[in-house]
CHARMM-style PDB file with segment names, atoms N, HN, CA, C and O in Angstrom:
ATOM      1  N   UNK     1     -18.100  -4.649  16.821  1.00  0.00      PROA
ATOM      2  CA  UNK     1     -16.898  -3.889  17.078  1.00  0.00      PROA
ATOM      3  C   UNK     1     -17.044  -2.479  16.533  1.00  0.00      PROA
ATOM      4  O   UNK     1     -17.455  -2.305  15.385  1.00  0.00      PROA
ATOM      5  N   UNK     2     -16.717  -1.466  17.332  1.00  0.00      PROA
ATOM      6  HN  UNK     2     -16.383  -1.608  18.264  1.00  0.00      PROA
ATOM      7  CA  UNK     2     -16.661  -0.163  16.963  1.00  0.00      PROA
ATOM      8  C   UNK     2     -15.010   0.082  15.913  1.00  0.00      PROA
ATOM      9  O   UNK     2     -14.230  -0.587  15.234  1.00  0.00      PROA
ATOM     10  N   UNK     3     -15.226   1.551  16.402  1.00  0.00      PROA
ATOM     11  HN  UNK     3     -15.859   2.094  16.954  1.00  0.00      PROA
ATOM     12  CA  UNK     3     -14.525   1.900  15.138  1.00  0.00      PROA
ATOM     13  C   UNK     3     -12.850   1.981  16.358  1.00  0.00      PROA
ATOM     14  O   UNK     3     -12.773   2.407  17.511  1.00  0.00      PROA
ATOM     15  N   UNK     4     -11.843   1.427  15.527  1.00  0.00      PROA
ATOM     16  HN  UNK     4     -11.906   1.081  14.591  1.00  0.00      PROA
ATOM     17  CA  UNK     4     -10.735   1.727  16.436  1.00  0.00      PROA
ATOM     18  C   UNK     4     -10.298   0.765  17.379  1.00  0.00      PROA
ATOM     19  O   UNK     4      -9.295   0.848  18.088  1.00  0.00      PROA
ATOM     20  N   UNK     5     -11.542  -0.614  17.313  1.00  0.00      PROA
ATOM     21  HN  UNK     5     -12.357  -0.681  16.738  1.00  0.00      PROA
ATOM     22  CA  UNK     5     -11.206  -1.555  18.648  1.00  0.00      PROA
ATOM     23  C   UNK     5     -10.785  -2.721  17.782  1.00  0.00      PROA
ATOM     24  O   UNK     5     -11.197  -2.724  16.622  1.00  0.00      PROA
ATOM     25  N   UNK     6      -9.987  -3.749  18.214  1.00  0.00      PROA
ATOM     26  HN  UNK     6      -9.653  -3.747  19.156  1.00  0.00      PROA
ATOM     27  CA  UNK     6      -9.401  -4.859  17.651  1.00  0.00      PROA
ATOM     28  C   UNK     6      -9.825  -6.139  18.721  1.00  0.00      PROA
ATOM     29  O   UNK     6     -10.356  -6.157  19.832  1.00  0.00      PROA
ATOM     30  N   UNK     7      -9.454  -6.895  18.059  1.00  0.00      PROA
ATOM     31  HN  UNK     7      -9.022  -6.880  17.157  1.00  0.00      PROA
ATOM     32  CA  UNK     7      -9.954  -8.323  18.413  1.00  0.00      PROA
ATOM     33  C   UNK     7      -8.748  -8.878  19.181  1.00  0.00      PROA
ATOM     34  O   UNK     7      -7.654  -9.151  18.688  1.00  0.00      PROA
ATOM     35  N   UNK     8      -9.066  -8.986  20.290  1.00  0.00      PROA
ATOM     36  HN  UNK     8      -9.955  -8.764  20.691  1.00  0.00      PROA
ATOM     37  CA  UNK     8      -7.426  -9.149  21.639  1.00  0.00      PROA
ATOM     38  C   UNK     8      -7.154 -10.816  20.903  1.00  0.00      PROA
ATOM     39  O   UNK     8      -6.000 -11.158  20.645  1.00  0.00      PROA
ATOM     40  N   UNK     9      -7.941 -11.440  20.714  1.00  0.00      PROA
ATOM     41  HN  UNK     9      -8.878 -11.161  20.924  1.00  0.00      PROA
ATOM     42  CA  UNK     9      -7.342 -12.618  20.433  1.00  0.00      PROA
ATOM     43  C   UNK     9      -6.001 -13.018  19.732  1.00  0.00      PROA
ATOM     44  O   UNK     9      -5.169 -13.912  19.886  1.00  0.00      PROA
ATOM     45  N   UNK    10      -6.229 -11.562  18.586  1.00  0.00      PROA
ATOM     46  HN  UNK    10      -6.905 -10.836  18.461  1.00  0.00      PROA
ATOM     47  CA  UNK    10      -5.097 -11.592  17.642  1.00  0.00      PROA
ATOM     48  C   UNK    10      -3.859 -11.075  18.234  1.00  0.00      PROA
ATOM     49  O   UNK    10      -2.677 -11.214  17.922  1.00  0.00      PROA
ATOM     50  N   UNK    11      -4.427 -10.472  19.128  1.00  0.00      PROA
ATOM     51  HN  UNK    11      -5.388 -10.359  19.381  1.00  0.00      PROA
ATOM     52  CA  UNK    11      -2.921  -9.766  19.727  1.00  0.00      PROA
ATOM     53  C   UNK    11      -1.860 -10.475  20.848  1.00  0.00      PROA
ATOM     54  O   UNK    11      -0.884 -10.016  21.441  1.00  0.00      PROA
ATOM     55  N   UNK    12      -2.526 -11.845  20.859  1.00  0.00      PROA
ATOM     56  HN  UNK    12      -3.319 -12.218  20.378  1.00  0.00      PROA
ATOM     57  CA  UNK    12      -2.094 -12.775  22.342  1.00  0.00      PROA
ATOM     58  C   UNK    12      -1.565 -14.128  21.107  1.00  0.00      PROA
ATOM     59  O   UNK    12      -1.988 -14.462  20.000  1.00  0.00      PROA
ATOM     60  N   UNK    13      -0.386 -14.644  22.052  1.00  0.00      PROA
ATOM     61  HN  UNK    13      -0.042 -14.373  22.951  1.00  0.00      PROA
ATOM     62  CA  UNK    13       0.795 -15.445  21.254  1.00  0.00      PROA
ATOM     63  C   UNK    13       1.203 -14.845  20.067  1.00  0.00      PROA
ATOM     64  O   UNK    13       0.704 -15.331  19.051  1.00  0.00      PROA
ATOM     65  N   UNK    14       1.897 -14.014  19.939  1.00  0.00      PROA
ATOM     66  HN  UNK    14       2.303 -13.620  20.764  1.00  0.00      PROA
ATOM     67  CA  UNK    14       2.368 -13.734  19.018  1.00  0.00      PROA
ATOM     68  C   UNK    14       3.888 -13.423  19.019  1.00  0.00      PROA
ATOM     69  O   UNK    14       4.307 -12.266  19.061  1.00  0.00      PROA
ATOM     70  N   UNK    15       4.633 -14.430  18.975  1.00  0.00      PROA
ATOM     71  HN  UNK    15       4.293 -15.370  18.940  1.00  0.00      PROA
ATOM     72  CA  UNK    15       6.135 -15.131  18.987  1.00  0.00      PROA
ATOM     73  C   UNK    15       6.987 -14.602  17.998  1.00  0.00      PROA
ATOM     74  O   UNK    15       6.899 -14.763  16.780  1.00  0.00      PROA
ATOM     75  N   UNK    16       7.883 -13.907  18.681  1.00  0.00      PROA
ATOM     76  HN  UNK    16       7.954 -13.776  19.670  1.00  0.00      PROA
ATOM     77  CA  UNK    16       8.873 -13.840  17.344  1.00  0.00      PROA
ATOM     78  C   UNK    16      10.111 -13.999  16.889  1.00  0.00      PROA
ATOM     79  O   UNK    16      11.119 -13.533  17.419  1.00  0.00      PROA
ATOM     80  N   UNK    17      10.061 -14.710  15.823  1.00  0.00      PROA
ATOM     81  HN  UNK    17       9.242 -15.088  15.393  1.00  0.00      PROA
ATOM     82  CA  UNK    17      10.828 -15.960  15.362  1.00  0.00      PROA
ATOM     83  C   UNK    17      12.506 -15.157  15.745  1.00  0.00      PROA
ATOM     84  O   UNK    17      12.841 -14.030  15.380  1.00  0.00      PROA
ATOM     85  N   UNK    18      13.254 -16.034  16.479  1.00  0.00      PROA
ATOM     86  HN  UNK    18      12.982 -16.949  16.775  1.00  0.00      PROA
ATOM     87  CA  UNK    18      14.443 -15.038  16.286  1.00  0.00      PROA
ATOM     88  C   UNK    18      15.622 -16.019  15.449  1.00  0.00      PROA
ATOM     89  O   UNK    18      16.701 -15.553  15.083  1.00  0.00      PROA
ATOM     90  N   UNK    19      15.184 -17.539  15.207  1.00  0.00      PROA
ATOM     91  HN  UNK    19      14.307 -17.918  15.505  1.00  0.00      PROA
ATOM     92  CA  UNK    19      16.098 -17.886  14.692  1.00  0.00      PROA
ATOM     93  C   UNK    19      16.919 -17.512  13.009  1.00  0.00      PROA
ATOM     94  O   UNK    19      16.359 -16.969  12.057  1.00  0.00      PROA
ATOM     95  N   UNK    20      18.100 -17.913  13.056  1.00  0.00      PROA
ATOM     96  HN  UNK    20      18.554 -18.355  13.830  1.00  0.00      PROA
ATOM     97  CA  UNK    20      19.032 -17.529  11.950  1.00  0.00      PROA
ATOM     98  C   UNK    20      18.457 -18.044  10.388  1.00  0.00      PROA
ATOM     99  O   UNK    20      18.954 -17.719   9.310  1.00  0.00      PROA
ATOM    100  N   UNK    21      17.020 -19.126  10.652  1.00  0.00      PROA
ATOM    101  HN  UNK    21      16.616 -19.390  11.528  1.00  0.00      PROA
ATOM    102  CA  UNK    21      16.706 -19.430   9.396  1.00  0.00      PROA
ATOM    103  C   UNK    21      15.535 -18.663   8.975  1.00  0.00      PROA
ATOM    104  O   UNK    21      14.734 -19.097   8.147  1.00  0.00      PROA
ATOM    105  N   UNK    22      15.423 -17.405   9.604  1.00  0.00      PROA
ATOM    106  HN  UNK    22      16.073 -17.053  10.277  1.00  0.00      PROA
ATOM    107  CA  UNK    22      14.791 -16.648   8.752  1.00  0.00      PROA
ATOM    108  C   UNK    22      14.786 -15.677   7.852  1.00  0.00      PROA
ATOM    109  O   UNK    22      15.092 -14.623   8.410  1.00  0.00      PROA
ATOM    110  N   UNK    23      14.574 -15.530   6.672  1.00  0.00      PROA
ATOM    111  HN  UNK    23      14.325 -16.386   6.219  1.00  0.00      PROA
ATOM    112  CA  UNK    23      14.894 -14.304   5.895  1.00  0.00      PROA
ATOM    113  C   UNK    23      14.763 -12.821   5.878  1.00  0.00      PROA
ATOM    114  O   UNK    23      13.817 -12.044   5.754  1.00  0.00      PROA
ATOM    115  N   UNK    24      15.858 -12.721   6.023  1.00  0.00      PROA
ATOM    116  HN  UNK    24      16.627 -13.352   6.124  1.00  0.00      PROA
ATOM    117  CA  UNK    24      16.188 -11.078   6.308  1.00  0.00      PROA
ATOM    118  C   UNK    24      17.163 -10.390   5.523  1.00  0.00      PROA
ATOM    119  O   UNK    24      17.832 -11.041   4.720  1.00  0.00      PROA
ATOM    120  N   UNK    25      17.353  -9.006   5.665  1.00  0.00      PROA
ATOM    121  HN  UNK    25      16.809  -8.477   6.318  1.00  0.00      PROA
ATOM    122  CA  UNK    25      18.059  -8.378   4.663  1.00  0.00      PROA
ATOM    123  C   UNK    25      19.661  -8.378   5.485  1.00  0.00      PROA
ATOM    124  O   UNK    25      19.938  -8.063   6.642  1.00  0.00      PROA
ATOM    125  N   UNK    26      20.530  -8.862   4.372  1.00  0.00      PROA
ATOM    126  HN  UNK    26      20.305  -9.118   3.432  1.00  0.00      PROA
ATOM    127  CA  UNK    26      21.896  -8.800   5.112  1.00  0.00      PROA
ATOM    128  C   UNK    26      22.350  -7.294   4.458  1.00  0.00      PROA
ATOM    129  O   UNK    26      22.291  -7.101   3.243  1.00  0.00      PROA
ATOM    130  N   UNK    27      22.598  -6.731   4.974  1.00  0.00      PROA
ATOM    131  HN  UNK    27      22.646  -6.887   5.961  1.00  0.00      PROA
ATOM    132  CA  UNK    27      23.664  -5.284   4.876  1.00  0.00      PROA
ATOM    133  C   UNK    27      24.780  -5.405   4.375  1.00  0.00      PROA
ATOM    134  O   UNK    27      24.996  -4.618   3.453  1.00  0.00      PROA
ATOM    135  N   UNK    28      25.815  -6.295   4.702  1.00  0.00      PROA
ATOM    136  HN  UNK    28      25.639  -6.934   5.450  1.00  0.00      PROA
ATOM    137  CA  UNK    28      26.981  -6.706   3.987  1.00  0.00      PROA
ATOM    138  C   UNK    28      27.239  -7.487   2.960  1.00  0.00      PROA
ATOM    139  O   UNK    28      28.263  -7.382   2.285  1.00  0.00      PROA
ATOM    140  N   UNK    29      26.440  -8.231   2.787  1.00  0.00      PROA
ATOM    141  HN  UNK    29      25.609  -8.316   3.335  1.00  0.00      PROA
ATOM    142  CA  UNK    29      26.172  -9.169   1.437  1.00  0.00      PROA
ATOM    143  C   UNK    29      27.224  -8.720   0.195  1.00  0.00      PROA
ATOM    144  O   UNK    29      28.296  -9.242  -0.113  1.00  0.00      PROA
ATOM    145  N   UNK    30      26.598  -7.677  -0.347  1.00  0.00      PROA
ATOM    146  HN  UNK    30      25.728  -7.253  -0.097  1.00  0.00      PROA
ATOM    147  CA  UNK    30      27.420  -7.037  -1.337  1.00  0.00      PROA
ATOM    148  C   UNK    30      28.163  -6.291  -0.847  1.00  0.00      PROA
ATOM    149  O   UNK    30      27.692  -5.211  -1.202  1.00  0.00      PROA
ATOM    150  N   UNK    31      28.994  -6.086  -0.281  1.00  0.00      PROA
ATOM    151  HN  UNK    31      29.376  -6.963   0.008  1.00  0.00      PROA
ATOM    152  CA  UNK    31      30.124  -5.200  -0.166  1.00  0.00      PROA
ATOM    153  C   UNK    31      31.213  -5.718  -0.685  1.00  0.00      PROA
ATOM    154  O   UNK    31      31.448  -6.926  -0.717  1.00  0.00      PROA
ATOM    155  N   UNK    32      32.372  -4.305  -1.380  1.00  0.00      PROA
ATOM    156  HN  UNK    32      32.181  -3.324  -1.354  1.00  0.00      PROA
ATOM    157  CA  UNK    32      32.921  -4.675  -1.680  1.00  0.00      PROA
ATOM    158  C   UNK    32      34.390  -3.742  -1.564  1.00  0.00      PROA
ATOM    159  O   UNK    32      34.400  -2.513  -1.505  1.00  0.00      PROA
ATOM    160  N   UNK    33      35.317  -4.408  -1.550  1.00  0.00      PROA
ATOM    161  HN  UNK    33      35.309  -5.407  -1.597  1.00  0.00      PROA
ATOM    162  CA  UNK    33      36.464  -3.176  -1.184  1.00  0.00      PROA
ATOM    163  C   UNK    33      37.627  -2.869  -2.300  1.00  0.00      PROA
ATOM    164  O   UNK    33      37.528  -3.763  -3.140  1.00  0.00      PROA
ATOM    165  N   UNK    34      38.551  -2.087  -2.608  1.00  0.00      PROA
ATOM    166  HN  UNK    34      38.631  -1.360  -1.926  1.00  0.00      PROA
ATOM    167  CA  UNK    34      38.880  -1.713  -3.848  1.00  0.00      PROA
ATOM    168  C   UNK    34      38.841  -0.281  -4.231  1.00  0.00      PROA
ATOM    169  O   UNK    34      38.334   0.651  -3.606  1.00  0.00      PROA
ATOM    170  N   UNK    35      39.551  -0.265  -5.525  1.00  0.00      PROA
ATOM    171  HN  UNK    35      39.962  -1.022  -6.033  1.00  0.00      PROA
ATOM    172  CA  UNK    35      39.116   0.807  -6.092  1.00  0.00      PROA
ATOM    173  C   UNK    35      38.721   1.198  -7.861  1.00  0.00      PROA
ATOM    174  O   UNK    35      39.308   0.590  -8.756  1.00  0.00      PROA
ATOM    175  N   UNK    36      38.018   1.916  -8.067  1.00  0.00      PROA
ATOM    176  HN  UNK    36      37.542   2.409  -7.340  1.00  0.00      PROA
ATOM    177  CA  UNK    36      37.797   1.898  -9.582  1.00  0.00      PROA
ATOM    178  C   UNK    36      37.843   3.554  -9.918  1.00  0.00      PROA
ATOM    179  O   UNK    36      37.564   4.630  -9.390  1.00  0.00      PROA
ATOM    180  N   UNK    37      38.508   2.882 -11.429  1.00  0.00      PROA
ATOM    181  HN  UNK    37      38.735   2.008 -11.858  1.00  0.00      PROA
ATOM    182  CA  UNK    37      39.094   4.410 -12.489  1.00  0.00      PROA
ATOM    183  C   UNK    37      38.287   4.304 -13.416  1.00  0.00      PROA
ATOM    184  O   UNK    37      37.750   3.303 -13.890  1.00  0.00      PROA
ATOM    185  N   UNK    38      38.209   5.359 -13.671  1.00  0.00      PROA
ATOM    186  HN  UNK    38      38.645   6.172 -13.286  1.00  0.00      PROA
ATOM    187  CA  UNK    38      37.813   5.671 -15.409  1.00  0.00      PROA
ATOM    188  C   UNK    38      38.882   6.144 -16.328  1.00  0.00      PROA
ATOM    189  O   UNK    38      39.671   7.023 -15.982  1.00  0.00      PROA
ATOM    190  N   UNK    39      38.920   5.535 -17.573  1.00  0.00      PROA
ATOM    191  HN  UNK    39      38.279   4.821 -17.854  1.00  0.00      PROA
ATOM    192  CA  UNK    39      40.048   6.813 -18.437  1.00  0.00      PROA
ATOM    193  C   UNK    39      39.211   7.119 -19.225  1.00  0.00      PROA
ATOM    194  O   UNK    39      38.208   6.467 -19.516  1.00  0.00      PROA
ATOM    195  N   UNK    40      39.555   8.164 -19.654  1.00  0.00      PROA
ATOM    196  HN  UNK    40      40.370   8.693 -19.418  1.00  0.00      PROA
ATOM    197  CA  UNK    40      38.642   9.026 -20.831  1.00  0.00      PROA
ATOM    198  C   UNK    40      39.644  10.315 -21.260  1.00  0.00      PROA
ATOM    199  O   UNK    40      40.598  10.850 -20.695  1.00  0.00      PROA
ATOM    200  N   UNK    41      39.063  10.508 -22.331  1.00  0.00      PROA
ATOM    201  HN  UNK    41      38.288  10.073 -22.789  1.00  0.00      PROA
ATOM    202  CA  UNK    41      40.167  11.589 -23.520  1.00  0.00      PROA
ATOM    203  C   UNK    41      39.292  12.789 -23.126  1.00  0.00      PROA
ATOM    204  O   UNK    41      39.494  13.864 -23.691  1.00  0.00      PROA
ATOM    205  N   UNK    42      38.460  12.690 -22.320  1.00  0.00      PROA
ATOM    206  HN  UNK    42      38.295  11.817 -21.862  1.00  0.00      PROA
ATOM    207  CA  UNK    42      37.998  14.272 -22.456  1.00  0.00      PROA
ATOM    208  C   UNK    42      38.686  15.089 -21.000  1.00  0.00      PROA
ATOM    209  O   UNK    42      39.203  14.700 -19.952  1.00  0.00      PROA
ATOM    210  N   UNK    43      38.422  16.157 -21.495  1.00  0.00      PROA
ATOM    211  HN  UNK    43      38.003  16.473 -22.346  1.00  0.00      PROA
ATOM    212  CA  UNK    43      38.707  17.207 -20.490  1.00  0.00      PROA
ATOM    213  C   UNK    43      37.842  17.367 -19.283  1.00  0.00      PROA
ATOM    214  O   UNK    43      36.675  17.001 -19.422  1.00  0.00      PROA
ATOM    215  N   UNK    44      38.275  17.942 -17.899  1.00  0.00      PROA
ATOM    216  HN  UNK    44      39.223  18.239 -17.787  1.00  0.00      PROA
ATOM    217  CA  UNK    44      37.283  18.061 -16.822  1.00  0.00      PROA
ATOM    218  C   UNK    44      36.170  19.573 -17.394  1.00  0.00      PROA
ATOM    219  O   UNK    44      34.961  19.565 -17.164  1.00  0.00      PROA
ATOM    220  N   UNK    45      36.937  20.868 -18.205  1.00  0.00      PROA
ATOM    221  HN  UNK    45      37.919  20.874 -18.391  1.00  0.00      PROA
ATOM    222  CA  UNK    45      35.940  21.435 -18.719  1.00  0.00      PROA
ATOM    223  C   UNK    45      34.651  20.353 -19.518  1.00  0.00      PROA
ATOM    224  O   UNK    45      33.438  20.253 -19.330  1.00  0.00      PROA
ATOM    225  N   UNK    46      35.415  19.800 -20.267  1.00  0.00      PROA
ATOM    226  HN  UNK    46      36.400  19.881 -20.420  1.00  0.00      PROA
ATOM    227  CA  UNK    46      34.627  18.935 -21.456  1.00  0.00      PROA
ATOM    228  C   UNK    46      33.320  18.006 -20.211  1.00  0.00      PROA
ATOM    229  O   UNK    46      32.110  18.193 -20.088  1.00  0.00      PROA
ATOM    230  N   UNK    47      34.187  17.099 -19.541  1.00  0.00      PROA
ATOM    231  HN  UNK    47      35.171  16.947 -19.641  1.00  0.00      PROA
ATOM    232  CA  UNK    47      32.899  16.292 -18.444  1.00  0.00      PROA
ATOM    233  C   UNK    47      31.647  17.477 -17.707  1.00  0.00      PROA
ATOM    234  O   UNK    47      30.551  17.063 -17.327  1.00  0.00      PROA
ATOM    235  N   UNK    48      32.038  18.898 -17.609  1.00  0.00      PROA
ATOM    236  HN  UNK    48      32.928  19.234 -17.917  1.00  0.00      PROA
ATOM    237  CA  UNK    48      31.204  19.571 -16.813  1.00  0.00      PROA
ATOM    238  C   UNK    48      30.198  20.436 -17.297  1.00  0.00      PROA
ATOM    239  O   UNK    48      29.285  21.064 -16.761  1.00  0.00      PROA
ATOM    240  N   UNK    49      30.887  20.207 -19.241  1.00  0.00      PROA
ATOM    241  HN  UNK    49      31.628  19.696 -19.676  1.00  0.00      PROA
ATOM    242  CA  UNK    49      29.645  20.994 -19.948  1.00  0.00      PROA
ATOM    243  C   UNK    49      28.750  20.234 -20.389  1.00  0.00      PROA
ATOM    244  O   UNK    49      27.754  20.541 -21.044  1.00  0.00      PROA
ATOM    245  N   UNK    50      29.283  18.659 -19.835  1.00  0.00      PROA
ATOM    246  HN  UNK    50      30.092  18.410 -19.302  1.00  0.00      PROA
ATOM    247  CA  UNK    50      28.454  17.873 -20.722  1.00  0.00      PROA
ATOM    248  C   UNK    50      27.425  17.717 -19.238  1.00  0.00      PROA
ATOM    249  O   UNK    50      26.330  18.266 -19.361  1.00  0.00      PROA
ATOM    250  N   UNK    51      27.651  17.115 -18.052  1.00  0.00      PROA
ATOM    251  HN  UNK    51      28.541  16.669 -17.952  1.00  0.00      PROA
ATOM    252  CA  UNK    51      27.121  17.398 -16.856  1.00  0.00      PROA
ATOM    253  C   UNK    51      25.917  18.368 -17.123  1.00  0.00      PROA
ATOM    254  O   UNK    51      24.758  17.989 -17.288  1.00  0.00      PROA
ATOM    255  N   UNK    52      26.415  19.886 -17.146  1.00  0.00      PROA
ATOM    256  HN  UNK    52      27.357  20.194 -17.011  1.00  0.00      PROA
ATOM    257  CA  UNK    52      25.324  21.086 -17.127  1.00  0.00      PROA
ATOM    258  C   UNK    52      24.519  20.385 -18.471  1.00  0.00      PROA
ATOM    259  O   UNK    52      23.373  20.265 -18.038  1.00  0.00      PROA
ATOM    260  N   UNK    53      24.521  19.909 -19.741  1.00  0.00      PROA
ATOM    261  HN  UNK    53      25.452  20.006 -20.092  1.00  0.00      PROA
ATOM    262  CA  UNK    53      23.535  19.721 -20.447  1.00  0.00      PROA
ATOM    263  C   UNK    53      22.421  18.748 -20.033  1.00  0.00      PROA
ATOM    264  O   UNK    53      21.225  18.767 -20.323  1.00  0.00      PROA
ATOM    265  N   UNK    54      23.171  17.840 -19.233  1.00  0.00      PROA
ATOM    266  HN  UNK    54      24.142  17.824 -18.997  1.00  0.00      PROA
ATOM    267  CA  UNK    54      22.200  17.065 -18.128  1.00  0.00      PROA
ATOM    268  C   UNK    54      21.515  17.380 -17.648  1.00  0.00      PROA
ATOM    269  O   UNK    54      20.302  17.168 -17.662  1.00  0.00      PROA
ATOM    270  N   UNK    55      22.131  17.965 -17.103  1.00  0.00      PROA
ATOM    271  HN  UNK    55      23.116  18.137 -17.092  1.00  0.00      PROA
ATOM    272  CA  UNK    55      20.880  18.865 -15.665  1.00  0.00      PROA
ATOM    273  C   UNK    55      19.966  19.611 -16.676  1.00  0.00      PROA
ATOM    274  O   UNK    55      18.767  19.532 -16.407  1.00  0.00      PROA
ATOM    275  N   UNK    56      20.289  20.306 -17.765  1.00  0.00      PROA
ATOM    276  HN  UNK    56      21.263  20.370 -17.984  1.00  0.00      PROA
ATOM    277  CA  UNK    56      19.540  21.335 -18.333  1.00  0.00      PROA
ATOM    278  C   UNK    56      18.368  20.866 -19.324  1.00  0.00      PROA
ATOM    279  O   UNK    56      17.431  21.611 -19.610  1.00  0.00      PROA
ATOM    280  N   UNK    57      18.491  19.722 -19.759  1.00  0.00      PROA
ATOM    281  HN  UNK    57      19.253  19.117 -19.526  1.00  0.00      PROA
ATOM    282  CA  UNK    57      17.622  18.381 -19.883  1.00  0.00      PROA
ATOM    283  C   UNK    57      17.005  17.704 -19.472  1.00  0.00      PROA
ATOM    284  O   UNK    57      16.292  16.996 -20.183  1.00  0.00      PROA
ATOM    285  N   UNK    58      17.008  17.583 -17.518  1.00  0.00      PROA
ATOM    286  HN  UNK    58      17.587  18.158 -16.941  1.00  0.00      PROA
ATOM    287  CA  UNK    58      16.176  17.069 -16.805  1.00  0.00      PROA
ATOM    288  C   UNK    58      15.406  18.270 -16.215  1.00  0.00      PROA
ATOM    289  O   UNK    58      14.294  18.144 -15.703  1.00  0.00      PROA
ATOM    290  N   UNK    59      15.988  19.305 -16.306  1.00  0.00      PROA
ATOM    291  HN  UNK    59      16.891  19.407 -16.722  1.00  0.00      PROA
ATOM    292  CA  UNK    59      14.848  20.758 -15.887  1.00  0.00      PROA
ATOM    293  C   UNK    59      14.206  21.093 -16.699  1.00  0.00      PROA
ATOM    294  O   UNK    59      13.239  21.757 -16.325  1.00  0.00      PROA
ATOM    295  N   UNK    60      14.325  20.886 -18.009  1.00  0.00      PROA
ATOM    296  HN  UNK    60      15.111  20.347 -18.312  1.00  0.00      PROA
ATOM    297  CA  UNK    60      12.946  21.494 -18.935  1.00  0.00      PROA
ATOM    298  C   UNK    60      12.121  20.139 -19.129  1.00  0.00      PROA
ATOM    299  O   UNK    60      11.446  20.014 -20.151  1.00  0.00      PROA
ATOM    300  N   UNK    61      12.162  19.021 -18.077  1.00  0.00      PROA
ATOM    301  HN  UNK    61      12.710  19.122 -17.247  1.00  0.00      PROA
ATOM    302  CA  UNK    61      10.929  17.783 -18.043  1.00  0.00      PROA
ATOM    303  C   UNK    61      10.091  18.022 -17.144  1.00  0.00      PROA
ATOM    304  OT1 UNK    61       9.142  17.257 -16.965  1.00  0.00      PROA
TER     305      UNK     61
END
């Protein structure tokens, strides 16, 4: 066999499974509906200087 050619044998019957007992990724599985809060004593200044020290911590890595 050269370079680039395949073996037809492998490429003949090759069936694919469509039944429901096979494993696959479900998309909805975890979903979930609702809603969620945070409380916290700090300020939105206070959350955004702490934010920028974040960022300013992952840019000097």
């Amino acid at each position: 066999m050269g370079f680039g050619s395949y073996d037809e044998s492998e490429q003949q019957n090759q069936d694919v499974n469509d039944d429901d007992d096979s494993e696959g990724v479900t998309i909805h599985e975890n979903e979930h509906e609702g809603e969620i809060t945070f409380d916290t004593d700090a300020s939105t200044g206070e959350l955004v200087d702490q934010l920028a020290e974040i960022k300013d911590d992952t840019d000097e890595e």
